[in-house]
Backbone as JSON Lines, residues from 0, in Angstrom:
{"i":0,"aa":"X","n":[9.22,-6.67,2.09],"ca":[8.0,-7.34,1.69],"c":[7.72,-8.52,2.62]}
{"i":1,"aa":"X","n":[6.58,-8.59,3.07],"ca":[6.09,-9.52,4.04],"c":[5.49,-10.67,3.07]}
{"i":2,"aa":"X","n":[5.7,-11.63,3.83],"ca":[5.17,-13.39,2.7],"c":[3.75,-13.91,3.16]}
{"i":3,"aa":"X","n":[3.15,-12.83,4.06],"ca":[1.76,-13.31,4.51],"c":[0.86,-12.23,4.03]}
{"i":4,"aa":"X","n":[-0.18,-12.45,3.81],"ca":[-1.29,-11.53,2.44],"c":[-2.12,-11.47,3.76]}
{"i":5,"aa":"X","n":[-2.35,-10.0,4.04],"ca":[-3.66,-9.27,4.32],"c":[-5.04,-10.17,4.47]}
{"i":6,"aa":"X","n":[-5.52,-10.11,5.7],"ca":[-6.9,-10.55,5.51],"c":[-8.31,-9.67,5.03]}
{"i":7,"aa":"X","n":[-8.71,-10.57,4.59],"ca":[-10.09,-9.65,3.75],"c":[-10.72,-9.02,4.73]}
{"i":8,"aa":"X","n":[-11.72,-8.01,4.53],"ca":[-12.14,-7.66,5.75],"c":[-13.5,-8.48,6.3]}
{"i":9,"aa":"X","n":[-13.54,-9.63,5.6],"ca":[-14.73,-10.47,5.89],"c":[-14.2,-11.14,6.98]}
{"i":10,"aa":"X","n":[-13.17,-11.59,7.18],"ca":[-12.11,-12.44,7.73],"c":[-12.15,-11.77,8.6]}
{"i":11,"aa":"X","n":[-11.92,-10.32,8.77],"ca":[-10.76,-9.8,10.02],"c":[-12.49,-9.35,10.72]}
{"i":12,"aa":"X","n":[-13.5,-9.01,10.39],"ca":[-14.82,-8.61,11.3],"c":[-14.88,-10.36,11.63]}
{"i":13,"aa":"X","n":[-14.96,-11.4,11.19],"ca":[-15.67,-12.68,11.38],"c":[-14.61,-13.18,12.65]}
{"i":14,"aa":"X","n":[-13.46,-12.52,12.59],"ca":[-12.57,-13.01,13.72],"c":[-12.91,-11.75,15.17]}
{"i":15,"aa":"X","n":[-13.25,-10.86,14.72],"ca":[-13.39,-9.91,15.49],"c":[-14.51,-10.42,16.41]}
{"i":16,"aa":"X","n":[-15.53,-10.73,15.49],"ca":[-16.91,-10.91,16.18],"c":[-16.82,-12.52,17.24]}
{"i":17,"aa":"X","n":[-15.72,-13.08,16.73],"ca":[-15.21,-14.4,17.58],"c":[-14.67,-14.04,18.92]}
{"i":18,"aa":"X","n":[-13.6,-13.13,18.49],"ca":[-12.9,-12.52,20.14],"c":[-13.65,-11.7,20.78]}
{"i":19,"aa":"X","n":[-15.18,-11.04,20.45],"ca":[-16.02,-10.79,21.45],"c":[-16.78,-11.22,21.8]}
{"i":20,"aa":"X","n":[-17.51,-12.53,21.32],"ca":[-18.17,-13.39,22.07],"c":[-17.13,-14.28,23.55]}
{"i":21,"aa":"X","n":[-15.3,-14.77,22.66],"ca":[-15.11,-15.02,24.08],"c":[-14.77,-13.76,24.99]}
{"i":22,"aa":"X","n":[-14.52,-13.32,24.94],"ca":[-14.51,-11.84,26.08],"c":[-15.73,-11.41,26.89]}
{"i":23,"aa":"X","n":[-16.89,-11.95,26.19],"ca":[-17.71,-11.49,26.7],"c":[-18.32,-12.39,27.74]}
{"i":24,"aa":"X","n":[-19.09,-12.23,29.19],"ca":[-19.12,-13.14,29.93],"c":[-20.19,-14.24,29.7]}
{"i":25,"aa":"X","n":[-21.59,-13.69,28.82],"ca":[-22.59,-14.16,28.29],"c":[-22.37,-14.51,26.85]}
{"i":26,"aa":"X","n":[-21.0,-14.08,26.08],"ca":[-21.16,-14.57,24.8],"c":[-22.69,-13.79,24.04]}
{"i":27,"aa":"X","n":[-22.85,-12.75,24.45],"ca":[-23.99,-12.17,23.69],"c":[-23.58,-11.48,22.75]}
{"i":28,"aa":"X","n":[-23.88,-11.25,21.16],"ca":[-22.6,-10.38,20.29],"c":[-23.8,-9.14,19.84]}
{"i":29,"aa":"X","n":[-23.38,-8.38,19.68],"ca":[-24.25,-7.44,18.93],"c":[-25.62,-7.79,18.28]}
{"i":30,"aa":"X","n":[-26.74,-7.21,18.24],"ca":[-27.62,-7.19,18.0],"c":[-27.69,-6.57,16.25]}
{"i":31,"aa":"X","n":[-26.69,-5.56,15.65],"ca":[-26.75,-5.56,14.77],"c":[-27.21,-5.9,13.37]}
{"i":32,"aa":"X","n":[-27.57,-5.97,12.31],"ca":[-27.28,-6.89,11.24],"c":[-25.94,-7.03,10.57]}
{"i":33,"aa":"X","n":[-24.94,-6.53,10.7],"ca":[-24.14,-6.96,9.94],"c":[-22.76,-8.01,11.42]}
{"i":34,"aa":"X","n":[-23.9,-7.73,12.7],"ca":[-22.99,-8.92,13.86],"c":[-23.69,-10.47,13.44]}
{"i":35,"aa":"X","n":[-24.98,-10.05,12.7],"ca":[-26.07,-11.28,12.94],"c":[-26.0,-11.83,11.79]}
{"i":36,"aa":"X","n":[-25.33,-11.42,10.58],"ca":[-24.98,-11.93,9.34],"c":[-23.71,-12.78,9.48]}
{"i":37,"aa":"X","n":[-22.89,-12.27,10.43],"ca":[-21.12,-12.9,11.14],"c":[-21.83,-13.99,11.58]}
{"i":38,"aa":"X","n":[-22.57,-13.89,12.5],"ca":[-22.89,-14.83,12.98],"c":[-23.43,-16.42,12.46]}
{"i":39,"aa":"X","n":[-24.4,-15.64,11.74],"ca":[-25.29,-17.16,10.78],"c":[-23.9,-17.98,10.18]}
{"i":40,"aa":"X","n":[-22.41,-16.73,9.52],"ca":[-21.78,-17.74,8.41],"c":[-21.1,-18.28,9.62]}
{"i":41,"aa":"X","n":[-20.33,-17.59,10.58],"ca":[-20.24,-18.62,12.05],"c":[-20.72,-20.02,12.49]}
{"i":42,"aa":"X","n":[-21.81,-19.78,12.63],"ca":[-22.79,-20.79,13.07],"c":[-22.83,-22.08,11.89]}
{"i":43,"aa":"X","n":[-22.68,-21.66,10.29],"ca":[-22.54,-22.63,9.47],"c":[-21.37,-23.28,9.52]}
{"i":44,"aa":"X","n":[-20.48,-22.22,9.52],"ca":[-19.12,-23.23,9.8],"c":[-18.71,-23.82,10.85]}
{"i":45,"aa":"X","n":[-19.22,-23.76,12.25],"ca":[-19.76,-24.7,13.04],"c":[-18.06,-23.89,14.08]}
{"i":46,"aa":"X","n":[-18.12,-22.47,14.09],"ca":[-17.15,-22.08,14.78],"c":[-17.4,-21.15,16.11]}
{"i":47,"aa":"X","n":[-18.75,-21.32,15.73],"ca":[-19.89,-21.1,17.26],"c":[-21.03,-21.42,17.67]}
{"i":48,"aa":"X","n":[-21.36,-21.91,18.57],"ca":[-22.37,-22.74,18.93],"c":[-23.7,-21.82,19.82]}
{"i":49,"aa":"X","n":[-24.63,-22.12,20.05],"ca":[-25.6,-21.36,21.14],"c":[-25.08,-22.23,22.5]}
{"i":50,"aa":"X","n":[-25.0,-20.95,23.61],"ca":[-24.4,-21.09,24.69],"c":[-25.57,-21.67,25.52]}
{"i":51,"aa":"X","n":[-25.28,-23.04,26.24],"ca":[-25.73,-23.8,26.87],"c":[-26.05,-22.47,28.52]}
{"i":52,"aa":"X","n":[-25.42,-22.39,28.7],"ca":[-25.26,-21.25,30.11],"c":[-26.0,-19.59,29.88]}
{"i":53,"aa":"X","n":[-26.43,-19.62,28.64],"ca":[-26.17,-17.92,28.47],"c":[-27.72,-18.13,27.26]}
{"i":54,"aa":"X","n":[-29.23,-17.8,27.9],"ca":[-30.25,-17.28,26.2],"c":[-29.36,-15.94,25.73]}
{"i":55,"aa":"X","n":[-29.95,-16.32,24.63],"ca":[-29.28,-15.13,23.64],"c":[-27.47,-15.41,23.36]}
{"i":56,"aa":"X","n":[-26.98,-15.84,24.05],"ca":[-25.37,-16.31,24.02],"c":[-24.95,-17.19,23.42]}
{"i":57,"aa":"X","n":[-23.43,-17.22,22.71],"ca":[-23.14,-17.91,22.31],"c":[-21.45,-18.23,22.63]}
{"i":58,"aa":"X","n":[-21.05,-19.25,22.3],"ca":[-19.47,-19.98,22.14],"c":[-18.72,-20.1,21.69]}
{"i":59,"aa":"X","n":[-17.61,-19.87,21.57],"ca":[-16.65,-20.4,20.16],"c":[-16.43,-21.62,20.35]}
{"i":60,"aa":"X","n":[-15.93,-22.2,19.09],"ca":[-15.35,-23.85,19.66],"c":[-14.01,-23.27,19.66]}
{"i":61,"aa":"X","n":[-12.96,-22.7,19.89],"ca":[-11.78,-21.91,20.69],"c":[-12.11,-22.02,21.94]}
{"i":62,"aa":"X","n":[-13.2,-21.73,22.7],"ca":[-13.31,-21.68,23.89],"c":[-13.68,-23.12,24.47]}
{"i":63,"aa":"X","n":[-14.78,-23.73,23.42],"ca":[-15.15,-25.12,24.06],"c":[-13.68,-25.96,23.88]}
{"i":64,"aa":"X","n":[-12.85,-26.12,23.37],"ca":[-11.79,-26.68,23.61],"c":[-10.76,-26.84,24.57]}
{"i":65,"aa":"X","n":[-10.82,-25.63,24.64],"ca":[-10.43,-25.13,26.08],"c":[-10.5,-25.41,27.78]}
{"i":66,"aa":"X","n":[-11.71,-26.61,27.6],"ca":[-12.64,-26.83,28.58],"c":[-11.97,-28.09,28.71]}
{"i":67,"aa":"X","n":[-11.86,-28.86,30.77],"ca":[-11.72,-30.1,30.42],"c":[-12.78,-30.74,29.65]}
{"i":68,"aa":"X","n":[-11.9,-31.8,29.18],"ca":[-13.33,-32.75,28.6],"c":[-14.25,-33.66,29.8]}
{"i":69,"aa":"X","n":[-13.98,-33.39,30.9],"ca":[-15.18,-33.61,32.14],"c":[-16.39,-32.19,32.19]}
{"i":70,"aa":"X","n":[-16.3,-31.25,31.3],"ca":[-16.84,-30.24,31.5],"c":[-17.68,-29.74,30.26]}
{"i":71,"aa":"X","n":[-17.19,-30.88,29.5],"ca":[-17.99,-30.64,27.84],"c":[-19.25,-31.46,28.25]}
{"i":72,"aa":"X","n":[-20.47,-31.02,27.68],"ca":[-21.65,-31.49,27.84],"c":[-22.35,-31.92,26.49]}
């Protein structure tokens, strides 16, 4: 028996849709509705931003952290 519980599958698409915006070079995620629904609760919880570099693109703050802070704008 493992001591860590399964993520919901709200969780495991909302993380999914995170590791393809950074993978992606524009941060552009699916056009979908159920990428663009990830997205809005994303965007509320303030765990992706609209990409300064990229219309239509977006960021994780995983990635903006990542950045020196001479490079945050």
């Amino acid at each position: 028996m493992g001591s860590t519980m399964p993520l919901d599958p709200q969780t495991q698409f909302d993380q999914h849709l995170l590791e393809m915006i950074e993978q992606s070079p524009t941060g552009i995620p699916p056009a979908t509705p159920a990428h663009q629904e990830v997205l809005a609760r994303l965007m509320s919880a303030h765990q992706v931003y609209h990409s300064a570099d990229h219309h239509d693109g977006y960021v994780t703050v995983h990635a903006l952290a990542q950045l020196p802070s001479s490079e945050v704008k």
